[in-house]
N, C-alpha and C positions, 0 to 999 in steps of 0.2 A: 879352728875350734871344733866343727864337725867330727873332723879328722880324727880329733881325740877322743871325744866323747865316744865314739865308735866302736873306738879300741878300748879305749874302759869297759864298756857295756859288756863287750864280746869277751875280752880278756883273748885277743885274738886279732894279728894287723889283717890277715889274710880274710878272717869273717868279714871285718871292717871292709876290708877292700871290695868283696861281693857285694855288702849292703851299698856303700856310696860308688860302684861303679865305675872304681880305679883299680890300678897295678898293685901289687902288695908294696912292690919298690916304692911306688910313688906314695904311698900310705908310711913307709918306713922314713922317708925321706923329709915327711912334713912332719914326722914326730919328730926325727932328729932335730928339724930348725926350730923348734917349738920349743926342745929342749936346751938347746943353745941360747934362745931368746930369754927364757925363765933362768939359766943357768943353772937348773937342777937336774938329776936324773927323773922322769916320771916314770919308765918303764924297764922293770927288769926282764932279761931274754933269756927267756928256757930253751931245752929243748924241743919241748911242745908247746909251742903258744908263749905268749906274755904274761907277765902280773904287774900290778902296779908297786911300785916300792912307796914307803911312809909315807912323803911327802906328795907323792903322786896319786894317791889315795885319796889323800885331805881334798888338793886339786880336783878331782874328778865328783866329790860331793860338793862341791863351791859351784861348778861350772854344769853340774845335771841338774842344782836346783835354782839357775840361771834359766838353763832349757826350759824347765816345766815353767816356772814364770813366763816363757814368753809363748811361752803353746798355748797356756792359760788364756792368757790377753787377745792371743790371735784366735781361738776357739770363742771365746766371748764377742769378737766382734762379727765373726764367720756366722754364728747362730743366729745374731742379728738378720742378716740376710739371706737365711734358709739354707736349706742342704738343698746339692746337687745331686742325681746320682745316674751311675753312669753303668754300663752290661760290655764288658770284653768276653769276647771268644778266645779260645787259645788251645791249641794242644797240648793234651793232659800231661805230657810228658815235658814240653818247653812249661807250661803255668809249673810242674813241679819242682823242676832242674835249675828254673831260670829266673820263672816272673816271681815266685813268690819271696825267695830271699831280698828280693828288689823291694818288696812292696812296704815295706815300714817303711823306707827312707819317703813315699810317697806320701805317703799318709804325715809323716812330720810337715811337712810341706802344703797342705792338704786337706787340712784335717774336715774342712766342713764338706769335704767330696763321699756319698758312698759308692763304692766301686762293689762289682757284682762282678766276680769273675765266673764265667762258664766252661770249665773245663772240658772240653768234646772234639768228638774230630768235625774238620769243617768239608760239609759235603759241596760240591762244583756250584757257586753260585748260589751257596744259599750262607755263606761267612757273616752276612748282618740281617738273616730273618730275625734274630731272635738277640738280637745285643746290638751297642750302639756302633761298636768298633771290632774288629777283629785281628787278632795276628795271623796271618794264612803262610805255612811253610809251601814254598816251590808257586810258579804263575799257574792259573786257573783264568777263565773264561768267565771275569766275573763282569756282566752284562748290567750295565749303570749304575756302574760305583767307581767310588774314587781309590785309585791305590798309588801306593810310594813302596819303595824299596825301604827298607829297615837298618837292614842288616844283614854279614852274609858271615859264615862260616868254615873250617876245619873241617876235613873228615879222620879218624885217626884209628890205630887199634889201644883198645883197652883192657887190662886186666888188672885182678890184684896184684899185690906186688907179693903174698904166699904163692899163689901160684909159677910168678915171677924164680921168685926161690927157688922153687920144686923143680920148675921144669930144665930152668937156666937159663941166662943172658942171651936174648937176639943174638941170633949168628948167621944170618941171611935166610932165604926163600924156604929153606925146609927146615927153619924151627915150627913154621905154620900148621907142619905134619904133625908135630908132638902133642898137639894142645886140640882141643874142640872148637870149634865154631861157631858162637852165638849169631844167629840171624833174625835180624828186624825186618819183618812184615807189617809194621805199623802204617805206611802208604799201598800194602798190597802193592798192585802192578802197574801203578800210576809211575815211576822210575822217577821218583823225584829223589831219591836217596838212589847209592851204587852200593850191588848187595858186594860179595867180598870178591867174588870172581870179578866185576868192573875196576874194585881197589885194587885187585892182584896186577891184571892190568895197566893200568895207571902208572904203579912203580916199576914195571918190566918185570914181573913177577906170574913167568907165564908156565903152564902146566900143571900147577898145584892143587889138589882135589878140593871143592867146594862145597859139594853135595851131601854131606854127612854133617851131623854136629845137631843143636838143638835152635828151634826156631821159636818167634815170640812178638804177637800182634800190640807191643808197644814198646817204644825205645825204654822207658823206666822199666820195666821188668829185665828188658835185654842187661842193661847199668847193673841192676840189683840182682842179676846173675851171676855177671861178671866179676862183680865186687866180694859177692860170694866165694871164688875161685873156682868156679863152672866154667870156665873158658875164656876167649878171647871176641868183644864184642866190636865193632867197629862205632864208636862215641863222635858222636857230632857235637864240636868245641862247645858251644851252648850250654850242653845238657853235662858235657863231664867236668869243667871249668873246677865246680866247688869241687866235687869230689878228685879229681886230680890236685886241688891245692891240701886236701883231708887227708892225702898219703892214701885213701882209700880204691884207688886205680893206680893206674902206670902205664904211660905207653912204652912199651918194651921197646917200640922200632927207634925213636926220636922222632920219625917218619907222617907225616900228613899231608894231604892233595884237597887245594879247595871243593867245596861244595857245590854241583852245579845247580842246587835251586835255593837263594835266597830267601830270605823270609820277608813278607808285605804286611804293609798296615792295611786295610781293607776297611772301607765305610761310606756310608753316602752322604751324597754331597748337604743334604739338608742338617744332618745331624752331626756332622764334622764340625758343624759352624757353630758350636755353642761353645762358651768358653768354659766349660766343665770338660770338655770333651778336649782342647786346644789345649788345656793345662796336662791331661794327661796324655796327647802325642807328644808334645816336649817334653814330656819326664821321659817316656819311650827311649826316645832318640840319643838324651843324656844317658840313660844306663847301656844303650845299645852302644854308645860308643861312636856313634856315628850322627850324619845329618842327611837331611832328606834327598836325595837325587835327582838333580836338576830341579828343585825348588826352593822359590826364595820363604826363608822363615821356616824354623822347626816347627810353627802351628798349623803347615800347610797340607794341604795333601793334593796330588798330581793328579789327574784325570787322566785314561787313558782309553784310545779309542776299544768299543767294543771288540771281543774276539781277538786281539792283537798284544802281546804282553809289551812293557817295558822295557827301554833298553836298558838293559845290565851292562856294567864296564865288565870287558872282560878281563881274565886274569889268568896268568899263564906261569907256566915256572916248576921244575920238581920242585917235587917233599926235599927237607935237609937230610 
């Protein structure tokens, strides 16, 4: 019923699918049994996006003034018990790309939580001076705190698909010549990301000039360049997800090579342990898509010795 309410709201399976955290398929697939089970159509398919048809309509005012009744009920007895509230860190470009489409499904779930997000970059060991939890992209030397692995990621190229037009269809290693180069220096020269010479690299894509094109100290500008038809930026799955399902990117190659530096929840041990804080690493993990590494319980989080990162599984394998 989620599942629905979603896609009504949005008028959109693929939004839906961002907000709750799933496949667009796996969103199309629970409308279909939904609609087999009622025996009605609820949703007509365009070419862009859904609508509801008549009866699905009616449907979807029955069933959101269900919702609000039970938020009601659950807000009335949440208030009873005070608000929680709670300060993430997060890189302004993952909180823009990533966390924030996520955060209503949160808050429906939630409601009596307030969440403080701090959008900034997080400098070496200092990820929870100032908030209770943090997402930290790539390991850092974070000296007594607790960290768990997250999530890991895509590296891929991205452009619009006007550009795509203009230029022409991938045809191996010197279409790369045709087009500009968007570079993210939003880690600087920490190499937690591989600028395009390590990606060229990576696919055997060796001699091709790197050093020209425009550069850009945060991956959202790099996106919002690209999407502009300024070039070709290389999109960390994360951050291009929605806008590759918006038709507003493309990756021309088909082409991607994992990320060598995962993302971490970051926080210390004292303030992990509250369950304001445990509700929202388990929502984390659910929209991440994953669970925690080597630990028991998505409310957990891993200790790790000073100076010394985590083992990451590693992963191996060309791009398709």
């Amino acid at each position: 019923m989620h599942v629905f309410e979603a896609c009504g709201r949005h008028r959109s399976f693929a939004k839906a699918a961002l907000e709750l955290a799933i496949t667009p398929g796996a969103v199309s697939q629970q409308i279909k049994s939904l609609e087999e089970e009622l025996g009605i159509e609820l949703f007509r398919r365009k070419a862009r996006g859904v609508e509801l048809t008549a009866e699905g309509e009616r449907y979807f005012i029955d069933v959101r003034r269900s919702f609000d009744l039970l938020g009601d009920a659950t807000r009335r007895i949440m208030r009873a018990e005070g608000p929680s509230e709670i300060t993430i860190s997060v890189e302004s470009s993952l909180a823009q790309n990533w966390l924030i489409p996520r955060l209503p499904n949160f808050f429906r779930r939630h409601p009596q939580i307030v969440l403080h997000v701090a959008a900034r970059p997080l400098p070496r060991n200092e990820a929870t001076r100032f908030s209770d939890i943090a997402i930290a992209y790539g390991w850092r030397s974070y000296v007594g705190l607790k960290v768990v692995e997250l999530m890991t990621e895509q590296i891929m190229p991205v452009c619009s698909p006007e550009l795509l037009a203009r230029i022409g269809p991938f045809d191996g290693p010197d279409w790369f010549r045709r087009v500009v180069l968007i570079h993210d220096h939003t880690f600087g020269s920490q190499g937690l990301m591989p600028g395009w010479q390590g990606w060229f690299e990576t696919v055997g894509y060796l001699d091709l000039p790197t050093e020209s094109g425009v550069s850009f100290a945060s991956s959202a500008l790099c996106l919002s360049f690209a999407a502009a038809g300024g070039g070709v930026a290389l999109g960390r799955s994360r951050l291009v997800e929605s806008l590759l399902a918006e038709g507003k990117l493309v990756n021309p190659t088909g082409m991607s090579t994992p990320s060598p530096s995962p993302y971490f929840l970051v926080g210390s041990g004292v303030l992990v342990d509250t369950p304001a804080v445990r509700s929202l690493v388990k929502w984390l993990f659910e929209a991440a898509g994953s669970t925690p590494t080597g630990v028991a319980g998505a409310s957990a989080m891993a200790e790790v010795d000073v100076g010394r990162a985590p083992r990451v599984r590693a992963r191996t394998g060309r791009p398709p």
